[in-house]
N, C-alpha and C positions, 0 to 999 in steps of 0.2 A: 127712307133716310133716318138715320139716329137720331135724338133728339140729341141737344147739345145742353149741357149742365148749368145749372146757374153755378155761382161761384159767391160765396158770405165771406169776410173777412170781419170773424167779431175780436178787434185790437183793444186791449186794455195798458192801462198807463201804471207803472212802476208794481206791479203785480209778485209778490212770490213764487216760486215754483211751489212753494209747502203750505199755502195758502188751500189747496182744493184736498179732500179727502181722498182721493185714489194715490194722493203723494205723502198722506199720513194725518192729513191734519183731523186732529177729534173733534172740531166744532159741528162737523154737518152742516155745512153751509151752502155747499157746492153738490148738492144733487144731479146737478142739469150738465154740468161739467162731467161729471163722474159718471153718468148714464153713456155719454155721446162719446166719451172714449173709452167706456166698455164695448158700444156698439161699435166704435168707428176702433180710429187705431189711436190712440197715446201715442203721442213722439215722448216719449219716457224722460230723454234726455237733451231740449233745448235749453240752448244758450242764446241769447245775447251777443254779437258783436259790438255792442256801442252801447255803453250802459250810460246813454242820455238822448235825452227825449228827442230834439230837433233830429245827431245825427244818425238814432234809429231809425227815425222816419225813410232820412234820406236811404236807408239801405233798403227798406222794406219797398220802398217805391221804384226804386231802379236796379235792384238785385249786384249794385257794386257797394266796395267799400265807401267808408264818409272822405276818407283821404282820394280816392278818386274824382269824385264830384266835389270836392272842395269843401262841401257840410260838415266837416269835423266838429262844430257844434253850435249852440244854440244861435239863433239870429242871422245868420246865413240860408240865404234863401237859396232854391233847389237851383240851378242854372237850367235859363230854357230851353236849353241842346239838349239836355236830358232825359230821355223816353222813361215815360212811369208803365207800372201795370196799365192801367187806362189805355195806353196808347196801343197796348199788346193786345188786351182784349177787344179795344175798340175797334182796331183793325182785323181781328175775327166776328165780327160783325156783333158784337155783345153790346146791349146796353150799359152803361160804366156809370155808376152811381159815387157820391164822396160825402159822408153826413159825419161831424164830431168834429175834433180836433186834427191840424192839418201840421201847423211850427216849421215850414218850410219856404214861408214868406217871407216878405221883407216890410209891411201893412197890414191894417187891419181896416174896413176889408180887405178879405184878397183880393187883388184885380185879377179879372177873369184871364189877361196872360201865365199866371203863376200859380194857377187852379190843377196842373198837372196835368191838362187833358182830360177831366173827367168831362162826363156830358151834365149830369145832376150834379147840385152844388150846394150844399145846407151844411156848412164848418164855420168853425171861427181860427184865425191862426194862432193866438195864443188863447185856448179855449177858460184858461185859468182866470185872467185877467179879462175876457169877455166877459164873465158869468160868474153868477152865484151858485150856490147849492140846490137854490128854489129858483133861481132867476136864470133861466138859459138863455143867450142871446146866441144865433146863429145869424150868417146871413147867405145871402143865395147867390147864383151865378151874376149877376146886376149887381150886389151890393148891397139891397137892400137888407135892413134888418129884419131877424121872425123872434120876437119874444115866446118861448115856450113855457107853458105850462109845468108844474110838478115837479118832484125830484129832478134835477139833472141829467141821474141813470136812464130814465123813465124816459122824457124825455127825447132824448137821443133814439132810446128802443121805437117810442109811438112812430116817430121819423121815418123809422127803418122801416115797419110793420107799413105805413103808408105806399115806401116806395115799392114794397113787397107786392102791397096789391093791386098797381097798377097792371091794368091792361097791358100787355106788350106783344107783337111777334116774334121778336129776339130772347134769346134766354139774356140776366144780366149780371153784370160784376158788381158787387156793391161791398165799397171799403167802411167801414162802421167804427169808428177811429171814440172811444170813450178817456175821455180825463182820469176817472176813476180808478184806481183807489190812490192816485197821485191826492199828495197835501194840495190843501189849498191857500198858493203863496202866500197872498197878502196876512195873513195871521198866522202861519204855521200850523195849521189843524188840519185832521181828515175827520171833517164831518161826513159823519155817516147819516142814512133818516133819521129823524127824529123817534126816538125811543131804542133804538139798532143797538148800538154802543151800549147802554144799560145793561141792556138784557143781556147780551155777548161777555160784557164784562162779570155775568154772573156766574159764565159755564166754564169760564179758563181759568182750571188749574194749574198748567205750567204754557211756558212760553214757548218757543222754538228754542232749541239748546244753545243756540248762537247766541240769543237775543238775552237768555234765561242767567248765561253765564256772563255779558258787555253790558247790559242796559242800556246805556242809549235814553233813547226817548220813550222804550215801547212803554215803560205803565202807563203815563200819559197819552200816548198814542193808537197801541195795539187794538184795541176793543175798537174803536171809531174805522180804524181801516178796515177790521174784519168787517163792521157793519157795510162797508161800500164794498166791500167782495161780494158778500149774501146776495145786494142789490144787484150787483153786477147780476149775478148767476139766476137771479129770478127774471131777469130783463131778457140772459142767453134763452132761459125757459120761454118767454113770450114772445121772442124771436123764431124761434123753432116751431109755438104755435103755430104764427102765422102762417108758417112755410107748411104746416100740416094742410091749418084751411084752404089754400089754394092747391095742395094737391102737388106741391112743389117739393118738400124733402125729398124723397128719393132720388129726385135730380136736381140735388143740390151740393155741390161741393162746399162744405164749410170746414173752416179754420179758424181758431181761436188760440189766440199767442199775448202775447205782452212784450211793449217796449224793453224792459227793464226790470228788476226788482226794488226790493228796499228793505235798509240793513239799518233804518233806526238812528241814525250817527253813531254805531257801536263802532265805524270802522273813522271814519274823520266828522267835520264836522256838520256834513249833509247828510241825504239819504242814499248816497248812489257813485258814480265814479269810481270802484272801488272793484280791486280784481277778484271780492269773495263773492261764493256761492249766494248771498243773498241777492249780490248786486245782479251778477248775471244768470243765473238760474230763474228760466219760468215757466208755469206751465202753458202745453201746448201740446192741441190736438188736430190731427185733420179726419172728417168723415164724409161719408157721399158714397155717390154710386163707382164700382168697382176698389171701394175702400173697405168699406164695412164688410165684421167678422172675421178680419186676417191679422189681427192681434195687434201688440203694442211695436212701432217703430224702436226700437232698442237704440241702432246708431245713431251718434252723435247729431244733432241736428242746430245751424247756427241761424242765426236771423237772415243770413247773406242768403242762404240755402232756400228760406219760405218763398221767393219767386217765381225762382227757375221751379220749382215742387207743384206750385201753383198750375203756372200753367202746363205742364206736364201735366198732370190730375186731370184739364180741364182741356188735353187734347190740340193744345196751343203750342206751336214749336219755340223752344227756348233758343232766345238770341246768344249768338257766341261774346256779346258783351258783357254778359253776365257774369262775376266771380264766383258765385255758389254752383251746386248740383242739387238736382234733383234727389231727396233722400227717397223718394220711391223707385230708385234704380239705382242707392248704392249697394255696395257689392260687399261680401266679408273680408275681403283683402285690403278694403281701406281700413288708415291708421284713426281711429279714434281720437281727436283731439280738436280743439278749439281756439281761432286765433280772436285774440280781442285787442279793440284797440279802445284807449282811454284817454280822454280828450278833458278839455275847459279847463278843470280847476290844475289840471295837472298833465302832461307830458309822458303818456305809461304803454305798453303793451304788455299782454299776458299768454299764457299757452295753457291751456285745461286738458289733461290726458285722465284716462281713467282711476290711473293712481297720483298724479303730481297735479300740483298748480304752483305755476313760476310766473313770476311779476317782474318786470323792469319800469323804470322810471326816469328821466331825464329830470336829477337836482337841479340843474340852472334854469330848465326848460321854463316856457310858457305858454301856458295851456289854452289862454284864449287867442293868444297870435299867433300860437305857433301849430302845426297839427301835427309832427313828427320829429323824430331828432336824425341825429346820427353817433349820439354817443347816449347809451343808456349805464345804469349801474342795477345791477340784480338787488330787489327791495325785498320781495316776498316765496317762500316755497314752503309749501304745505302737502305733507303727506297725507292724502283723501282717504285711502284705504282706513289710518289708522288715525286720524284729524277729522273728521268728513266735518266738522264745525269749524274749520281754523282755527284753534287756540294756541297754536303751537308753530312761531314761525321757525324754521329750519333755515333761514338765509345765511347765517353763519355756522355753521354745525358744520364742524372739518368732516365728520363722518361721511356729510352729502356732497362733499366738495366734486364728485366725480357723476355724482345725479344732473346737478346744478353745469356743470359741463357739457352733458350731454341733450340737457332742456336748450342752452345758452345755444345751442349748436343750431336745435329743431327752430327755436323762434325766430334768429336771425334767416334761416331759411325761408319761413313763412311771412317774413315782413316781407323780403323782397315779393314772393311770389304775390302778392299786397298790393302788387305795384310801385309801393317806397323803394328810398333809397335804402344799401346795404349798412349798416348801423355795426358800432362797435359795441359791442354787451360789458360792462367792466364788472369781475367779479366781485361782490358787498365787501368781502373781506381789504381788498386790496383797494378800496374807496375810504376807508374810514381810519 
């Protein structure tokens, strides 16, 4: 009999896709990242469906949209009809581990109903507000609390590296959910270790061109966040140890993605919410056995997509309730392109093709009551090819009046297929 795969899920919180070196960045900070999708495969081109934290989760957990599950955004807890990964692997006989950050409760603790079916239990639901930088507070399937030791990155990894080395019969599923390099609310700062940000801030000569040309927050910020990437990426390395020690990598299916990005407040006056490339571009890898050595995944890959992919990898029949596919069985005849939908502060959907990005937005809407409209007005389109920064929005430019037509056409298709209702697109010009 075949042995059966573990399965790693190492999830990082508002992460860049230009943050690791194999996507360009000159820091050298991301070694471990960069190694494991030279070996394994680079999904080249993830996105984001949900550029915010709660209703990422919800996707990532039950492989539908956040307007399905009602999660459209933060503080909405998952509903318990709901089947998460857990319940997919658990019922393939896999042990299902849940260690980090969870934002799909409605408590703190979580009670063990709204745990998602994992069997292991070491999160906090708003990991931000549990915990410090140095003061990790988790707690376990009962409730109780575990004061951790060390960096917070660290941390979360020892956790992981623990539950790695238990004894078991079963191969396991272990979700690894990191706050990092997400700010940390209560002050507005990404502390990075102590001394990180210093030294980082001595080797960056220019910014990311987005950031280089908007500002934002990044010279205040930029050097502190790369230090909790580094951390990140040396914690992936310590994870993968372990997986050496016991003799486990090779049969280990691991994946490494991020909720969301982060664009600094260059785009409004957060980090995130926001239909650019910062917000939703991040990197993301998957490796393991029958992965490794068959290059980089090219096609479009969304967050809806990492479940059904998952267990597919991992041998697991994907539920026909799922909205994604499997990107290790798309085909070249699919269209390249990516639906998003954008939630809280604002009432938006997007459509990411390999040359356009088209944005709509619901002016009246309301973002935290409401999760969808039926009449939007085109806000943003940006030509990638010859923009790949967004500097230049094209929303009104008669010349694209006939591009913006034919995006206005693909989105409203793709909301429905969404599940939502059919929606009126009003062209910017004819709004203003």
């Amino acid at each position: 009999m075949t042995k059966r795969p573990n399965v790693l899920v190492f999830f990082t919180d508002q992460q860049r896709f230009d943050t690791v070196g194999i996507h360009g960045n000159p820091l050298d900070l991301t070694p471990n990242f960069d190694r494991m999708a030279e070996q394994g495969r680079l999904i080249r081109n993830s996105f984001t469906c949900q550029p915010v934290c709660g209703p990422a989760r919800s996707v990532f957990q039950t492989g539908k949209y956040a307007t399905e599950t009602g999660c459209y955004r933060n503080d909405i807890p998952l509903p318990k009809s709901e089947k998460t990964l857990a319940h997919y692997f658990g019922e393939a006989g896999y042990d299902t581990g849940y260690i980090g950050k969870w934002h799909l409760a409605d408590r703190e603790p979580v009670p063990r109903d709204q745990q998602g079916g994992y069997d292991d239990w070491l999160a906090a639901n708003i990991l931000e507000f549990a915990s410090w930088p140095y003061e990790t507070n988790l707690f376990d399937r009962d409730g109780e609390r575990h004061s951790l030791p060390g960096y917070r990155v660290d941390a979360l990894a020892d956790a992981a590296i623990q539950f790695i080395d238990q004894e078991r019969d079963d191969p396991f599923f272990l979700f690894l959910s990191f706050l990092e390099p997400h700010h940390q609310n209560q002050n507005d700062n990404y502390p990075a270790p102590v001394g990180y940000a210093d030294r980082i801030a001595k080797r960056i000569e220019n910014y990311p061109p987005d950031l280089e040309a908007l500002g934002g927050t990044t010279e205040v910020h930029y050097s502190g966040y790369m230090g909790m990437v580094a951390r990140l990426d040396e914690a992936f390395g310590r994870v993968i140890d372990a997986l050496i020690s016991r003799g486990e990598l090779d049969n280990t299916i691991i994946l490494f993605t991020s909720d969301h990005g982060c664009h600094f407040k260059t785009r409004n006056g957060e980090y995130k919410r926001s239909c650019h490339e910062a917000s939703i571009r991040v990197p993301s890898l998957i490796a393991g056995p029958g992965l490794n050595g068959r290059g980089p995944i090219e096609r479009y890959c969304s967050l809806v997509d990492l479940p059904p992919t998952l267990l597919d990898a991992a041998g697991v029949a994907v539920p026909e309730t799922m909205q994604g596919r499997s990107i290790l069985r798309a085909t070249a005849d699919e269209e390249d392109e990516i639906f998003v939908q954008i939630s809280e502060s604002l009432v938006g959907r997007a459509l990411r093709t390999r040359k356009w990005k088209y944005s709509v937005t619901d002016p009246d809407g309301d973002g935290w009551n409401q999760s969808a409209s039926l009449r939007y007005v085109e806000s943003h389109l940006y030509d990638l090819e010859n923009d790949p920064y967004e500097l230049d929005n094209l929303v009104l430019s008669p010349a694209h009046a006939d591009i913006r037509a034919a995006l206005s056409k693909r989105l409203g298709a793709r909301i429905i297929e969404a599940g939502e209702k059919a929606a009126e697109i009003v062209p910017a010009a004819q709004a203003t």
